[in-house]
C-alpha positions in Angstrom: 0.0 0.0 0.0 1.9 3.5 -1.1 -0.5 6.7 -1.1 2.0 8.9 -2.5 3.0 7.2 -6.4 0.9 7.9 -9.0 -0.2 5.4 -11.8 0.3 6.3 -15.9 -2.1 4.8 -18.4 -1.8 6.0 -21.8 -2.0 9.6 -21.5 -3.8 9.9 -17.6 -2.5 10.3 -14.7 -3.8 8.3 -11.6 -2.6 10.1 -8.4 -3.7 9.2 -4.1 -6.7 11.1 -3.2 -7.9 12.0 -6.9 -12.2 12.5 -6.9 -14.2 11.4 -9.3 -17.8 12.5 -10.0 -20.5 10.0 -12.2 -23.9 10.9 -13.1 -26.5 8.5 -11.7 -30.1 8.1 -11.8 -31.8 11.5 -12.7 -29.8 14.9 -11.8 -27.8 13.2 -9.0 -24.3 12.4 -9.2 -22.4 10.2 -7.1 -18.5 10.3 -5.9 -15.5 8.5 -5.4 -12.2 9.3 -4.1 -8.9 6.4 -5.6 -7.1 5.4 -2.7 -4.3 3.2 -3.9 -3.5 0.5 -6.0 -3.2 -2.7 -4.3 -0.4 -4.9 -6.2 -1.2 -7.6 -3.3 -5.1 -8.0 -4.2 -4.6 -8.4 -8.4 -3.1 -4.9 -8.8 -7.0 -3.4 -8.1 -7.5 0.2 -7.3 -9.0 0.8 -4.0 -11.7 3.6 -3.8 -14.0 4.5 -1.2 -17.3 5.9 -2.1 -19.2 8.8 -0.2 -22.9 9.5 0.8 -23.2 12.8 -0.7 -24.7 12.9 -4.1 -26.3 16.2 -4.3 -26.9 17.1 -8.3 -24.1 19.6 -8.0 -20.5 19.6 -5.8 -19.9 23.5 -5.0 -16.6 22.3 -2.8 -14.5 19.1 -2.2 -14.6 19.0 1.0 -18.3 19.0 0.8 -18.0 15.2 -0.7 -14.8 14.0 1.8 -16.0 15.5 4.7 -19.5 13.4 4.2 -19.7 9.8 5.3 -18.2 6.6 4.0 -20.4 4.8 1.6 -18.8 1.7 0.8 -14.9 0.7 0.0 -13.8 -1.2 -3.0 -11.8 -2.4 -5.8 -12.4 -1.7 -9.3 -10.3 -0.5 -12.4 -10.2 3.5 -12.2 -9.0 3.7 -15.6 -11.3 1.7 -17.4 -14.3 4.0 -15.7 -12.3 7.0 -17.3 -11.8 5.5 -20.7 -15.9 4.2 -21.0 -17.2 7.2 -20.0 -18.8 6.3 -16.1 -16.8 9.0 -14.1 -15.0 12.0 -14.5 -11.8 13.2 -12.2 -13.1 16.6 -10.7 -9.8 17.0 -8.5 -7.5 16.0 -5.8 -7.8 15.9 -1.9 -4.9 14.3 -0.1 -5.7 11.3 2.0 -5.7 12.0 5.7 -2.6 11.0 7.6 -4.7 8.6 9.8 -6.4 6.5 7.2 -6.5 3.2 8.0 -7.5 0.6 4.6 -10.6 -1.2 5.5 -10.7 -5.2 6.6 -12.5 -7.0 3.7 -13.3 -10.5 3.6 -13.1 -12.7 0.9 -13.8 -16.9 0.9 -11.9 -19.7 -1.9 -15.0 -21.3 -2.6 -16.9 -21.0 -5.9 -20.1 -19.0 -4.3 -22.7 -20.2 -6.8 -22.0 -24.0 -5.9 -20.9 -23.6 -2.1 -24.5 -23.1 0.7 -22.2 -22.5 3.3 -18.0 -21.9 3.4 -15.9 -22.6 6.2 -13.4 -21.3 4.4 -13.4 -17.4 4.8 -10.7 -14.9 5.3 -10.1 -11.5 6.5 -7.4 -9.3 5.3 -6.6 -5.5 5.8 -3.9 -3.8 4.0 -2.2 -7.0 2.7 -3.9 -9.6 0.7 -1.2 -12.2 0.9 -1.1 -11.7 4.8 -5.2 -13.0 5.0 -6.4 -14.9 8.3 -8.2 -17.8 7.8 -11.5 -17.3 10.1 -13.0 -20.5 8.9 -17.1 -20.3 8.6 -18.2 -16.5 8.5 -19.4 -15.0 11.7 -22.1 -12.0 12.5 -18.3 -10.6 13.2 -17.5 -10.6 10.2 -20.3 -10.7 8.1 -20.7 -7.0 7.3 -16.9 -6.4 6.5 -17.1 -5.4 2.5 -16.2 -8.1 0.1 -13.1 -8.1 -1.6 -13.4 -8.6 -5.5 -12.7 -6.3 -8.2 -15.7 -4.9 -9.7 -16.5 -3.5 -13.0 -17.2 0.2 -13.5 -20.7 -0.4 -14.0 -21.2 -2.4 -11.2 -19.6 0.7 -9.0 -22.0 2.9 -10.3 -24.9 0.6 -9.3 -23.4 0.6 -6.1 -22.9 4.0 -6.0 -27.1 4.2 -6.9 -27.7 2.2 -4.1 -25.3 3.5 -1.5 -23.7 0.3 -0.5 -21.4 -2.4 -2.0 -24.5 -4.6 -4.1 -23.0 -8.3 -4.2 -25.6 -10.9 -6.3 -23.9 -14.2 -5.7 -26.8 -16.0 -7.7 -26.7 -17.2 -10.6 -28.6 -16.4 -13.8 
């Protein structure tokens, strides 16, 4: 986990604390601020989402300074490139952040009732603790997978991380 390197793709320019804006349903808009890259959880880009999604920003501080929506992993530049956010500017992240815990189980979800083989990691992937079967402990702790663009704005809609481990 380094906060202070930035990430070239192409011709943008990734940086710690960089805001992104996406139009959701109607005049609302929802927001994002890109964390870090994680190379120890498949080189995803952690982002934490915020509760404020009035139709327009008039400061940043308005958006960081409101509450924490959801954390996750996605690819920030393939939002950029299709079109689901815009960067709107840069707020450093606070000395005292801490990365979330996530939890994350081997088994195949859509074949698996129940797993008693779950994990919990924060900050290092490759440093996970088994925890065996999931616990009302644990069970609210966000999942970690990397998610599509489009699947962050759906979350972003619904103001949580939106998991559908069912199958079609």
């Amino acid at each position: 986990m380094n906060m202070t390197d930035e990430i070239k793709k192409g011709g943008i320019i990734l940086k710690s604390g960089d805001i992104f804006q996406s139009n959701l349903d109607g005049n609302k808009k929802g927001y994002f601020q890109f964390l870090y890259k994680d190379d120890s959880f498949l080189a995803g880009h952690l982002i934490r989402a915020f509760s404020f999604n009035n139709e327009t920003c008039t400061s940043l501080e308005d958006i960081t300074s409101s509450s924490v929506a959801f954390y996750g992993f996605t690819r920030v530049f393939e939002g950029l490139e299709e079109g689901y956010w815009t960067k709107i500017g840069n707020t450093p992240i606070e000395s005292t952040f801490e990365p979330p815990t996530f939890k994350c189980t081997k088994d195949t979800k859509f074949y698996v009732e129940k797993s008693d083989d779950w994990y919990i990691w924060k900050g290092d992937f490759a440093k996970a603790t088994k925890i065996g079967e999931m616990t009302n402990e644990y069970k609210d702790l966000p999942d970690s997978v990397i998610v599509s663009p489009e699947s962050i704005i759906e979350w972003l809609k619904a103001g949580r991380q939106v998991i559908n481990y069912s199958p079609d």
